[in-house]
C-alpha positions, -999 to +999 in steps of 0.1 A: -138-467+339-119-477+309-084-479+307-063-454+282-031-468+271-006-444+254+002-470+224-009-503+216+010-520+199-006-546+171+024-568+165+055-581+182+082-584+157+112-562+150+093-528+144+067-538+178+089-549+203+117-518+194+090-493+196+077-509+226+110-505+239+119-468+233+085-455+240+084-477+277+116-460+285+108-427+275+077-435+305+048-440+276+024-466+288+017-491+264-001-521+260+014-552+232-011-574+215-001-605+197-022-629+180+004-661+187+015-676+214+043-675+239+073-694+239+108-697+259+138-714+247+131-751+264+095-747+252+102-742+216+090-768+193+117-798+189+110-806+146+103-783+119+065-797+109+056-784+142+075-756+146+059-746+112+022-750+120+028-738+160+048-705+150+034-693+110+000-680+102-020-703+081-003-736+096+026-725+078+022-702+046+001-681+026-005-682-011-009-660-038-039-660-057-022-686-083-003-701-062+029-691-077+043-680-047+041-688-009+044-662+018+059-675+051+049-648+084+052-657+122+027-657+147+041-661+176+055-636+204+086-620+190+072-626+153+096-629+126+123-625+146+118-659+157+119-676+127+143-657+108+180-663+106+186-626+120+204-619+095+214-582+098+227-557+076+221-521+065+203-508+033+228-490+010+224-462-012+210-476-037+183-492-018+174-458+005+183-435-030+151-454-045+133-448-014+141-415-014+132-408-050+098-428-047+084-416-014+099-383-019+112-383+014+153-373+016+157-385+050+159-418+033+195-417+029+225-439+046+237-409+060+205-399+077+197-434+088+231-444+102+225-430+136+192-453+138+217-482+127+240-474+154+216-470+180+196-505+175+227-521+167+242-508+203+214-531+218+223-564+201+253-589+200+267-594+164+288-617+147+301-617+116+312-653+105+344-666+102+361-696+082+361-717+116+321-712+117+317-727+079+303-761+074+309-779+039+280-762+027+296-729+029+334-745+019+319-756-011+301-722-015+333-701-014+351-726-035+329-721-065+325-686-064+364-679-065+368-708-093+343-685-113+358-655-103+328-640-081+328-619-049+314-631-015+317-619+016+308-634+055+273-631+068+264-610+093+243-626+123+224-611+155+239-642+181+256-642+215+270-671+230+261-696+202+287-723+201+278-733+169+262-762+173+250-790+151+220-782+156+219-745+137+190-751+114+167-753+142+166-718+148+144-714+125+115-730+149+127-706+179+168-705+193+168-735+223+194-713+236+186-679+235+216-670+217+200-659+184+194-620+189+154-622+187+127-596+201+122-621+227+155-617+242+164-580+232+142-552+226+108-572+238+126-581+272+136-543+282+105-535+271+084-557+297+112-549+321+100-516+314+063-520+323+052-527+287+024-551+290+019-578+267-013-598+259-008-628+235-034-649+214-052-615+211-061-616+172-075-580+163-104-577+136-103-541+130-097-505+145-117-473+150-102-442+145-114-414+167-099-374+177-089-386+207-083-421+208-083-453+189-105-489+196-093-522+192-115-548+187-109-584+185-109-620+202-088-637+229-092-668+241-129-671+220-138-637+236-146-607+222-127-581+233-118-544+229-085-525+240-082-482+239-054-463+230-043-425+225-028-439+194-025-474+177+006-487+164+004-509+136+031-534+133+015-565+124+037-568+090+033-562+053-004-586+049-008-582+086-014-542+091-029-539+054-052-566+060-066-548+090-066-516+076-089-529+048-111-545+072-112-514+090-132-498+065-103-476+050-102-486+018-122-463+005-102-434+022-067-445+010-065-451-025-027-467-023-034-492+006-031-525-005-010-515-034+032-517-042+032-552-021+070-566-026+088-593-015+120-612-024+114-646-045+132-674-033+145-701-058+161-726-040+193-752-059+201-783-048+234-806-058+242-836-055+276-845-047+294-878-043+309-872-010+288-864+025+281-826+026+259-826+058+244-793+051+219-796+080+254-796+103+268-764+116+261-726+107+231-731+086+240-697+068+281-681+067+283-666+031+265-646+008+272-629-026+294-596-029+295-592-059+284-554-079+275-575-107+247-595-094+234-566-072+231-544-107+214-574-122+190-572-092+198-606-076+220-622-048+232-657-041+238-675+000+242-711+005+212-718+026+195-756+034+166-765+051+154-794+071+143-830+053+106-821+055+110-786+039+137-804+012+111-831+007+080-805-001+107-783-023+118-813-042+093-822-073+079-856-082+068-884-061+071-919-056+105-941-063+120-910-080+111-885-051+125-914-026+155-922-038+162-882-039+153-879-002+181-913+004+208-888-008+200-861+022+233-860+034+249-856-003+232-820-008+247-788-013+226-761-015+223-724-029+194-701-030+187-672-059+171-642-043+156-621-063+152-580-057+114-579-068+110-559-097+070-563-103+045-549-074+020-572-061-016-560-043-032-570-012-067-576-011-096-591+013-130-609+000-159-603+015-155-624+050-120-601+054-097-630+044-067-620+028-063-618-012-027-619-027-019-605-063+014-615-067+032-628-099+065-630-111+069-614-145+092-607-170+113-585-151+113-605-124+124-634-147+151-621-161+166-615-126+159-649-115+174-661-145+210-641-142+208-658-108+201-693-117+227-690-145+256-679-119+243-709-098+249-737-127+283-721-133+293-725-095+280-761-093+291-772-124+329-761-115+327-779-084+316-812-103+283-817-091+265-847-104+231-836-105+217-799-100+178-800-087+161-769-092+129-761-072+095-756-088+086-738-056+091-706-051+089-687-020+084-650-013+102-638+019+109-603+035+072-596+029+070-555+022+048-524+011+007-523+007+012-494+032+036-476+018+052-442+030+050-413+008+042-368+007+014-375-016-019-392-001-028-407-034-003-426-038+009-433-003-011-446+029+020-437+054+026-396+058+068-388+066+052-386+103+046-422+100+008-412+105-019-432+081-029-399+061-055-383+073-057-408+105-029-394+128-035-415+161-033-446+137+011-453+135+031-476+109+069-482+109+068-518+101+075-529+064+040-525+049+057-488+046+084-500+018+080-480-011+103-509-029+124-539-027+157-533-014+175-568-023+190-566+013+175-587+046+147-558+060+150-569+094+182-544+109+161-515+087+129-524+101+146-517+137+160-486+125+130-468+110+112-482+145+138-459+161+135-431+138+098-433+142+097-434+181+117-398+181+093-382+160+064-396+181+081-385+212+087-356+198+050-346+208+044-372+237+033-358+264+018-379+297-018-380+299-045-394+323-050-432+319-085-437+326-112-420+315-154-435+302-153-442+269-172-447+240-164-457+204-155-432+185-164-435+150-137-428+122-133-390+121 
């Protein structure tokens, strides 16, 4: 006899472990699978080379086709969640109005969502930062933009009991102490608590859609494998759930999947000042840009840094030159232009199911990056830098859409049900549903649409048998 599960859950990340959570406690019986491994706070990778081949698909990132921009995604049991900054804040109207006119969906709409807001929100510790959290990074930050007369305001930051450490920047390998508000120590942990059960270094290969139930198949451990569920979640992310949707065989079925893939472009700025700035010290990120200018001109600014490996891969040349840049580690401010994508990418697989990305930055795109890089020289140059470094590399992050949501099955692959059309015991609430970029971190929206979702799901839920024989089912 085969077991039945309610839901299982492909994916652990914001929207897997906060459905997991509300569908646990509502007595749904669900089963998590996630292709990375576990980790804990004092098992966390200790550098950032690790911590980027241990915890990323792909040893680290994916590419696009060109290679004009990289993708980073985690694998690992809490997902991005783990190696984001948690960075949390809601969509605004212009971001859900777009949505709304797109998809053709009006509940997208700050006033419909805010209850979602306030109810993941409720579960999480937040902080917003204060002047005593800044390090010089940030002071220097705050001092250009009010020279050149621009708005910022404070981060906000999903943390508990931090202390603020030196050692900040490392949270982006995993929090050594369990402070940053993750999956792992929030939603994922009530879940369990809840009798969710949770099988790690499962990676899935494809799904079956049947009347009554869907099969999972994939490998764990080098071992074929294959899971049953009433219904099949899909939260595996933008590349993720499209890629396993495509080598599901549904291509053919939903004309939009794999199309309207977004993400925000990265550029990151680097200065060089004559005193010791120690950016890798303290908050790694306290500020961002407020200002309704940049935000019409479809781009916003936060002092950011990264680790000497990551500076040493974004910095070009080699040699002398590229060592004698490195030397001056400590001397570096840094700001980072993100850019609300303008241009749609696609998602693709060739013929062994491997992933294809179309993505490009064009002139749209350019022109945003360019505002942004423009306000950047301004800030730096009032401040006195020396030398402004500006990274050939660019790198797409809050990856979004190639499922999105949408009334019309031709252009959509999510129905308002958050049903794959025509394939109603196959669920999506993750961001492959963006219908667009919102220029705002995804990660506090991703919970809230996870919420949203789990009430219209539980809207029907009723408690079946868990056991019953089985056979595949092919796709109906």
């Amino acid at each position: 006899m085969a077991e039945i599960y309610d839901y299982v859950i492909i994916g652990s990340g914001p929207s897997g472990s906060v459905l997991a959570h509300y569908l646990t406690q509502a007595g749904a019986r669900c089963l998590m699978l996630e292709a990375g491994k576990e980790y804990a706070a004092d098992t966390f990778p200790r550098n950032e080379m690790h911590a980027n081949t241990q915890l990323m698909w792909n040893g680290g990132m994916d590419a696009s086709r060109d290679a004009s921009l990289l993708f980073l995604r985690g694998k690992v049991l809490g997902g991005g969640s783990i190696i984001n900054q948690c960075l949390l804040d809601r969509f605004d109207d212009d971001a859900l109005d777009d949505w709304a006119a797109r998809s053709g969906i009006h509940d997208f709409s700050t006033v419909a969502m805010a209850r979602h807001y306030d109810e993941v929100e409720s579960h999480l510790a937040l902080h917003t930062m204060t002047r005593a959290d800044w390090n010089r990074n940030a002071e220097l930050y705050v001092d250009g933009f009010e020279r050149c007369g621009m708005q910022w305001a404070p981060l906000r930051r999903g943390q508990k009991d931090c202390g603020l450490g030196n050692d900040c920047m490392v949270c982006l390998g995993g929090c050594p102490r369990d402070s940053k508000q993750s999956m792992l120590v929030t939603f994922l942990r009530q879940a369990r608590q809840q009798g969710l059960r949770v099988e790690t270094g499962f990676e899935v290969g494809q799904v079956i859609h049947g009347a009554r139930h869907v099969t999972v198949f994939g490998r764990q451990n080098g071992q074929s494998r294959q899971v049953y569920g009433r219904k099949c979640i899909l939260a595996a992310g933008a590349l993720g759930t499209t890629q396993l949707l495509l080598n599901s065989g549904l291509g053919d079925r939903l004309p939009a999947l794999g199309q309207q893939f977004n993400c925000h472009p990265q550029l990151m700025n680097v200065a060089l000042f004559d005193d010791f700035v120690d950016a890798h010290k303290g908050a790694f990120q306290a500020v961002k840009s407020n200002d309704p200018r940049f935000r019409k001109q479809g781009f916003k600014l936060e002092n950011v840094f990264a680790g000497p490996i990551a500076m040493a891969l974004l910095a070009p040349g080699y040699g002398l030159a590229h060592q004698r840049f490195m030397q001056q580690y400590r001397h570096m401010a840094c700001i980072e232009v993100a850019v609300r994508d303008a241009t749609p990418g696609a998602i693709a697989i060739d013929a062994q199911g491997r992933l294809k990305i179309t993505k490009t930055m064009h002139d749209a795109d350019w022109q945003r990056a360019n505002a942004g890089l423009h306000a950047v020289d301004a800030i730096f140059g009032v401040l006195g830098a020396r030398e402004i470094m500006k990274s050939p590399i660019r790198i797409g992050l809050h990856l979004m859409g190639g499922c999105v949501i949408g009334d019309n099955g031709r252009h959509s692959v999510v129905n308002p049900a958050f049903e794959v059309h025509d394939h109603p015991n196959l669920l999506i609430a993750d961001s492959a549903i963006f219908p667009s970029a919102p220029g705002i971190n995804p990660s506090l929206s991703i919970m809230a649409l996870a919420h949203r979702a789990s009430e219209v799901w539980l809207g029907s839920y009723q408690t079946p048998a868990t056991t019953a024989p089985l056979m595949a089912e092919a796709s109906l």
